[in-house]
C-alpha atoms as one frame of an Amber mdcrd trajectory, in Angstrom:
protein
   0.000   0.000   0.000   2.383   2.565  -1.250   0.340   5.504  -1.251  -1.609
   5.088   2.315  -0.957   6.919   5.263  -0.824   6.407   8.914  -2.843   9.696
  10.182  -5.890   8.940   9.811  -5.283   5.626  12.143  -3.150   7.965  14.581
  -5.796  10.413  14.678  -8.522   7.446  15.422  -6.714   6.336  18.484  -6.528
   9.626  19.883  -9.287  11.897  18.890  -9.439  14.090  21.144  -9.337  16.956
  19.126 -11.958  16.028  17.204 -14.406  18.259  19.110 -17.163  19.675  16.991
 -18.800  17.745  14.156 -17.682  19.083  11.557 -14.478  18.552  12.786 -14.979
  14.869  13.048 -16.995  14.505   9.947 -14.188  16.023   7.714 -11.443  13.654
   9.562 -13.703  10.874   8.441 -14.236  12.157   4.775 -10.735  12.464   4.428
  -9.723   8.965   6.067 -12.253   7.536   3.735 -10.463   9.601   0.622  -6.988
   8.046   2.183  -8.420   4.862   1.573  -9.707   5.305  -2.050  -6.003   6.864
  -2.937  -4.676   4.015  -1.422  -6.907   1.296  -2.745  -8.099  -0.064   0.655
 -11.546  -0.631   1.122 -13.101   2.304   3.782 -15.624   0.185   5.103 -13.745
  -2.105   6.990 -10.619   0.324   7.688 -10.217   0.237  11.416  -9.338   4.496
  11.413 -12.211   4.864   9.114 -14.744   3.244  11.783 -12.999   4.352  14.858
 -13.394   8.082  13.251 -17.009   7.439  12.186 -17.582   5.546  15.719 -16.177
   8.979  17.065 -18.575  11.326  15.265 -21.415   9.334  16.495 -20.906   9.924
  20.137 -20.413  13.788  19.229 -23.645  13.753  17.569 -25.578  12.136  20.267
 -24.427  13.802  23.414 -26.796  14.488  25.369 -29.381  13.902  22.851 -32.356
  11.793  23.196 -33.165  10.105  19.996 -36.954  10.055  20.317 -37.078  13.973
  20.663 -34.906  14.624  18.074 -36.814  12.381  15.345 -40.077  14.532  16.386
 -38.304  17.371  15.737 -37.717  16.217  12.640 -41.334  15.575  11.694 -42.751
  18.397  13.178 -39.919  20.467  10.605 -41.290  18.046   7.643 -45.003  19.330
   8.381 -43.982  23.255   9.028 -42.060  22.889   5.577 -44.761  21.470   3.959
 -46.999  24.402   4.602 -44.504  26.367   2.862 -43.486  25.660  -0.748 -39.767
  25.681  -2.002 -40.878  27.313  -5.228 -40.029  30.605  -4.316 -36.828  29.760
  -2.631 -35.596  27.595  -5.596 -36.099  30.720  -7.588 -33.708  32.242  -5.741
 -31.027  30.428  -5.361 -31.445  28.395  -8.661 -31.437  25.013 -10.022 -28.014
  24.932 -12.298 -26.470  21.627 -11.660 -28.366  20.599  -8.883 -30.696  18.071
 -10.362 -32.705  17.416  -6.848 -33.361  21.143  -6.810 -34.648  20.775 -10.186
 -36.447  17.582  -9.558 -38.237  20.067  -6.537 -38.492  22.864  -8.981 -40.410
  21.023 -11.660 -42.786  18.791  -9.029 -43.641  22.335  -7.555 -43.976  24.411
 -10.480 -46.399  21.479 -12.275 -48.522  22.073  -8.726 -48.564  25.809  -8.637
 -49.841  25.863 -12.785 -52.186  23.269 -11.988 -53.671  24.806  -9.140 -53.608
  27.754 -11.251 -55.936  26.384 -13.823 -58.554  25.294 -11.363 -58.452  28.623
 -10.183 -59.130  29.862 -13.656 -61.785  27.921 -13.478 -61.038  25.341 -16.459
 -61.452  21.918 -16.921 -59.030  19.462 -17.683 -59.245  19.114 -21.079 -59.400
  23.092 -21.511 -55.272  23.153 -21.106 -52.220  21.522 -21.816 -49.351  21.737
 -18.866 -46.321  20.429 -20.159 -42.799  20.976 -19.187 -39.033  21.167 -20.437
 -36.354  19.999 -17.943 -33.717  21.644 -20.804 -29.813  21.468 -20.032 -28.239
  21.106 -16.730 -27.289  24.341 -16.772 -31.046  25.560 -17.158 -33.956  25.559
 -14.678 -36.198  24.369 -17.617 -39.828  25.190 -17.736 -43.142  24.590 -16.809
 -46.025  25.793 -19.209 -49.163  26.226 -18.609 -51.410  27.023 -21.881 -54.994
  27.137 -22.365 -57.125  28.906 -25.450 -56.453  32.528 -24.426 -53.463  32.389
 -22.128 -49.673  31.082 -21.647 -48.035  31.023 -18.603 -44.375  29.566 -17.929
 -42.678  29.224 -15.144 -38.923  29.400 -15.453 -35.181  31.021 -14.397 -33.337
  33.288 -16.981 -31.002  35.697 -17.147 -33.633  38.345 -16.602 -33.328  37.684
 -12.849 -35.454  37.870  -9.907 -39.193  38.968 -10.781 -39.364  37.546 -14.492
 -39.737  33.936 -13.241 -43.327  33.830 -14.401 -44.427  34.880 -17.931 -47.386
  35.341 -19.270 -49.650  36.666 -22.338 -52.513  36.390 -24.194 -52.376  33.778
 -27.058 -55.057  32.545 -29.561 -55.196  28.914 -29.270 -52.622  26.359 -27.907
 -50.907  26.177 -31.119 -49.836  29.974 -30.596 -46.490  30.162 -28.863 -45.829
  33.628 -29.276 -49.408  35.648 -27.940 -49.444  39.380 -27.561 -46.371  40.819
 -25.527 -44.805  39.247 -22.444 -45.844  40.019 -18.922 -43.756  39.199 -15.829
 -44.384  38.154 -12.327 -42.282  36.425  -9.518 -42.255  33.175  -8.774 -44.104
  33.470  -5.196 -46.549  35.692  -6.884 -48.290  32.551  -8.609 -48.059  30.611
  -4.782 -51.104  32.749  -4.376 -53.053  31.225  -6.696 -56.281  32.936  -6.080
 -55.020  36.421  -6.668 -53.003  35.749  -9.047 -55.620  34.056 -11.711 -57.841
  37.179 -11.142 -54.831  39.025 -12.193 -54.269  37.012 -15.048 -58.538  37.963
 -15.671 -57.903  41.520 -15.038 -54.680  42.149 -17.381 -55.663  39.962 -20.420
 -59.549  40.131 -20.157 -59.930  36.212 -20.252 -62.884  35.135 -20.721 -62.461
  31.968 -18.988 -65.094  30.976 -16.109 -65.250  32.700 -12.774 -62.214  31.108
 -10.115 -63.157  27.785  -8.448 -63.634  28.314  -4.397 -60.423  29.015  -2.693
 -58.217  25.777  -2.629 -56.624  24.357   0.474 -52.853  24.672   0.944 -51.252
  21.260  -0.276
């Protein structure tokens, strides 16, 4: 094993200054990158699981494991009450493909909830969307007889995430001129398809009843 090296086993048998963890965590990232460079397998490398042993009982001082799992559920439920949509939008999607996984499952909900607020059936729309590159957020379109609206992040920045228009049909991709909105602007759904009535004069039915938060 010409290329291992003894630290990370000297550091395992005294790891005392391992006090925080992120301390231990990177001493056992790096012990496990020893071990790829050196060709020895991690999982049974005696510094490797002394180090990860280590972390463990840094992690679960004084910490009871049934309180900290309902912790954990009761952040899951406040979380759910509040969509990543317009945080996503924010930070953006490039080369993060479970933020973009988020961004499209969320952005399909939004324009669908959108639609039933517009009062339209299912077969009055088509809701399709375009993951593009890696680089790209993609996009989410919504697009009925007299309106397109797509949900996406481009170089315009923060406040053009939404854009919409007036088309004729849902063979017209291009519609009357582009209007812009922010991404937590469509999260309320209500007011935002009575904007959509106001500013393009749809003539689409009145909004369904107000829907409850997913």
């Amino acid at each position: 094993m010409p290329y291992d090296v003894a630290f990370r086993h000297q550091q395992a048998l005294d790891p005392s200054a391992l006090t925080t963890i992120v301390a231990a965590l990177h001493a056992v990232t790096t012990a496990i990158d020893d071990c790829r460079n050196a060709g020895v397998p991690f999982d049974a490398d005696p510094g490797v699981l002394l180090l990860a042993r280590h972390l463990g009982h840094i992690a679960g001082a004084g910490s009871d494991d049934s309180l900290l799992r309902r912790r954990c559920e009761d952040k899951i439920a406040e979380l759910k009450k509040h969509p990543a949509l317009a945080t996503l939008a924010i930070r953006g999607v490039a080369y993060d493909a479970a933020a973009k996984d988020l961004f499209h499952v969320e952005g399909h909900a939004a324009l669908h909830r959108l639609a039933i607020a517009l009062g339209l059936s299912e077969g009055d729309y088509d809701l399709r969307s375009n993951r593009g590159h890696a680089s790209q957020s993609g996009e989410i379109t919504l697009h009925t007889d007299e309106v397109r609206v797509q949900l996406s992040l481009t170089a315009l920045g923060p406040g053009h995430e939404v854009n919409y228009r007036r088309v004729r049909g849902r063979h017209d991709h291009l519609g009357d001129r582009a209007r812009y909105a922010m991404a937590r602007e469509l999260l309320a759904t209500e007011r935002f398809a009575e904007r959509l009535q106001r500013e393009l004069r749809l003539t689409t039915s009145a909004p369904a009843p107000a829907l409850l938060a997913d």
